[in-house]
C-alpha positions in Angstrom: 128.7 76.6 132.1 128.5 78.1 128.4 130.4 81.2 127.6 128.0 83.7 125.3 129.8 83.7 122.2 132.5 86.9 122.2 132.1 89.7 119.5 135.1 88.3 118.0 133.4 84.6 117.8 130.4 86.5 115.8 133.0 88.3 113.2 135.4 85.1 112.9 131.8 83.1 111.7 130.4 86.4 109.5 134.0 85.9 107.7 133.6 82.1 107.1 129.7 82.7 105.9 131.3 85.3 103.6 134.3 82.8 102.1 131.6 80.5 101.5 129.7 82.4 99.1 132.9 83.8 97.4 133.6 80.3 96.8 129.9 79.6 95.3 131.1 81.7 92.7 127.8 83.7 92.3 129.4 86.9 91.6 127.8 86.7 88.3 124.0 86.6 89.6 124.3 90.3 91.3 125.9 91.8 88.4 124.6 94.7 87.1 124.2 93.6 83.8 121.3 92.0 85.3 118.3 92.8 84.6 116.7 91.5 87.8 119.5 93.7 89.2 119.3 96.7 88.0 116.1 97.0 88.7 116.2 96.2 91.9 118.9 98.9 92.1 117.0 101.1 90.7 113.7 100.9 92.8 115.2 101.3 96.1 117.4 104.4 94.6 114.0 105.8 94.0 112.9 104.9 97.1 115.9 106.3 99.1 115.5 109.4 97.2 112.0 109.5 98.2 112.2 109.5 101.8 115.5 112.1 102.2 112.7 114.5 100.1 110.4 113.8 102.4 111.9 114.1 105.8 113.3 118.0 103.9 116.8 116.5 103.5 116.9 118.8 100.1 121.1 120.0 100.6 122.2 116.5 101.0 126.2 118.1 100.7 125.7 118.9 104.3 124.5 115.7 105.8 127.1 113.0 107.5 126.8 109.3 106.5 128.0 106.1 108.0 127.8 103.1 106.2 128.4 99.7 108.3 129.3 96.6 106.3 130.2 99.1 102.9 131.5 95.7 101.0 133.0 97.7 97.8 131.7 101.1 97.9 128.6 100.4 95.7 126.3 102.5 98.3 128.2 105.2 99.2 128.7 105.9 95.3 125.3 106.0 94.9 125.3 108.9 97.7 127.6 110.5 95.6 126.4 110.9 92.8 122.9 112.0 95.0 125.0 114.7 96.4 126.6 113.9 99.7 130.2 115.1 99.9 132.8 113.0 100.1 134.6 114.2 103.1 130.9 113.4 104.8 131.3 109.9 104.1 132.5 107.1 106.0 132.6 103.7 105.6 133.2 100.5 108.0 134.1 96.7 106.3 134.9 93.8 108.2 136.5 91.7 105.2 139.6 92.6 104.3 139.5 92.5 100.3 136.4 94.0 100.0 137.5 97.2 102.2 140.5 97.0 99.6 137.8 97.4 96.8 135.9 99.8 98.7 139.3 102.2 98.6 140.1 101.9 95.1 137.1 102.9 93.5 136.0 105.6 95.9 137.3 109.1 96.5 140.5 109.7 99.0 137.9 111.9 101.0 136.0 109.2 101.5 136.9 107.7 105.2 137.0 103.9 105.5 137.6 101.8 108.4 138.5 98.1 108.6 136.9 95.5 111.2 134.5 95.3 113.2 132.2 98.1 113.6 131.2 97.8 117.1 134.8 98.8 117.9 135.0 101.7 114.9 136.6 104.9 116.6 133.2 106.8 115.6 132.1 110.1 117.7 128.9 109.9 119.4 125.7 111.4 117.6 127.8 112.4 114.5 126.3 111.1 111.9 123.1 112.5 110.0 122.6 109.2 108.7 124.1 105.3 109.7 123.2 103.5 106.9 123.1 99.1 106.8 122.2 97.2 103.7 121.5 93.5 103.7 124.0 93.1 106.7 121.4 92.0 110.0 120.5 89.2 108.1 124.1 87.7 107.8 124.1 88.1 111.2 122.3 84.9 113.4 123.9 85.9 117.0 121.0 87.4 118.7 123.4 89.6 121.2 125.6 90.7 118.0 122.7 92.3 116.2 121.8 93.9 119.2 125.3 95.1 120.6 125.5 96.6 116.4 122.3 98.2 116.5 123.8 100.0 119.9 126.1 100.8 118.5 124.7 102.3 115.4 122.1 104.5 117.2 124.5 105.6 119.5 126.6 107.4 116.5 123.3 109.2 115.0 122.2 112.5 116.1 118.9 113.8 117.4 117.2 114.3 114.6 118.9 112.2 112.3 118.2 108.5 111.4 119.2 104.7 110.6 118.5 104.0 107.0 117.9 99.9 106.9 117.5 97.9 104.3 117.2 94.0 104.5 114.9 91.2 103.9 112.2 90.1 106.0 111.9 86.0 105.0 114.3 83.4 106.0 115.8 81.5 102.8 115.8 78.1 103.1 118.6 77.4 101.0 120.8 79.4 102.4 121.7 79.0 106.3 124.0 81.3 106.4 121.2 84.1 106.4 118.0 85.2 107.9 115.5 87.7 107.7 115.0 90.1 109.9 110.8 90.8 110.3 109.6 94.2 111.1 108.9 93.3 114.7 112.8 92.6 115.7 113.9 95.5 114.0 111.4 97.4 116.7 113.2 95.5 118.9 116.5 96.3 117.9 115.6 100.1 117.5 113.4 100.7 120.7 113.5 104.3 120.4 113.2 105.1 116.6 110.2 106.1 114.9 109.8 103.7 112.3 108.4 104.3 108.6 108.7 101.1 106.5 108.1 100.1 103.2 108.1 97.0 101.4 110.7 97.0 98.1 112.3 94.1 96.4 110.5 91.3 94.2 112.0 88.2 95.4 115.3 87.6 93.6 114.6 83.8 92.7 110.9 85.1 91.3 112.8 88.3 89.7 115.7 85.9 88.2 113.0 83.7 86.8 111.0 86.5 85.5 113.5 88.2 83.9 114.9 85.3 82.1 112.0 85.1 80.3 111.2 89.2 80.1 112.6 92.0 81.2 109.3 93.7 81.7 107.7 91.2 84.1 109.6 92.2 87.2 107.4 96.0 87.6 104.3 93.6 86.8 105.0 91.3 89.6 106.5 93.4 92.2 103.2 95.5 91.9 102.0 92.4 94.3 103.3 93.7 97.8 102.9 89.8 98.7 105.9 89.3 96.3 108.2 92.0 97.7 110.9 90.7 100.6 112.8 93.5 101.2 112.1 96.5 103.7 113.5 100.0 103.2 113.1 101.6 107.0 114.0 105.1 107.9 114.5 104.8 112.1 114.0 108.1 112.8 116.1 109.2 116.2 113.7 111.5 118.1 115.0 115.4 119.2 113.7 113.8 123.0 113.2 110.0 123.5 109.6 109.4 123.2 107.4 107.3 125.5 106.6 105.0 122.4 107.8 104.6 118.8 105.3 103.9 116.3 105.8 101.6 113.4 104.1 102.9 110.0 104.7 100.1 107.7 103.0 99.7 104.5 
């Protein structure tokens, strides 16, 4: 009879997908010298900012943050400079170099953690705010998304929220990815009340674009059809509702 693959199975595999696109050598290509980048960058900035004004998240200083799967530090810089403290951060990085990264260029305030996240010594609903981006799609073990999600909603508080951000559509060019549609991130988050919105022109479209003008990615990402990417605040309920709705637009 099978085994179901371990968590450590999972981790070992999302190290070897990672190695494989270090090796690629695509570093360049999410530069932020990019235009296609930058922009990107840019939009969902606006966007984050958007939605932490909108759910009255106006003295952001106060609010605890968790980021799984941190990579360098790009995010929680960003939250910086938004306002969060530093002592109100923490980050959690399964690879090695890039938690390395992640230390020298942040704060000493800042906590980091190193491995897998599931086993992070977090406190249970202390967090504001647990915060993924572009990780559930580099994982393709059914069981580890959902043990991580667990996980994740376990360490936010009543009241607070997962902020997701990842693509929707499967790339097939690149196996060692795949999008995560609206309707399992409901499943993954049974309890959350959901508001979704779609971000992102798609990077090949965007590359392409930009190559030729700067100024053609805001034309073409005003096509929602065009946009992969969904930017979901899973709101955590003060009581755990009968249902959660999904607003998605």
């Amino acid at each position: 009879m099978a085994h179901p693959p371990s968590s450590d199975d999972e981790t070992a595999r999302i190290e070897q997908r990672y190695a494989r696109r270090a090796a690629a050598g695509l570093a360049d290509r999410y530069s932020l010298l990019q235009p296609d980048v930058w922009q990107t960058v840019q939009e969902r900035q606006r966007a984050m900012l958007g939605l932490f004004s909108r759910h009255g998240w106006h003295d952001l200083a106060q609010r605890r943050v968790v980021e799984v799967g941190c990579g360098a530090g790009g995010n929680l810089l960003e939250l910086l400079r938004a306002g969060f403290r530093p002592e109100h951060l923490c980050g959690i990085e399964l690879l090695a170099e890039r938690h390395a990264e992640a230390r020298a260029v942040l704060p000493a305030g800042v906590t980091l953690h190193l491995g897998d996240a599931c086993a992070a010594p977090l406190p249970e609903a202390g967090a504001d705010l647990v915060l993924q981006s572009t990780v559930f799609s580099s994982l393709l073990d059914d069981a580890f998304q959902q043990r991580l999600a667990d996980t994740m909603w376990r360490w936010v508080r009543p009241g607070g929220a997962v902020l997701w951000y990842d693509f929707t559509w499967n790339n097939p060019r690149n196996r060692d990815v795949r999008g995560v549609p609206l309707a399992r991130m409901r499943a993954l988050f049974p309890h959350g009340r959901i508001e979704a919105q779609r971000l992102t022109l798609a990077p090949p479209l965007a590359r392409a674009a930009c190559r030729l003008s700067p100024s053609l990615y805001p034309l073409l990402n005003m096509l929602p059809p065009l946009r992969t990417h969904v930017l979901a605040w899973i709101g955590k309920p003060v009581s755990t509702p009968v249902s959660a709705p999904v607003n998605a637009r």
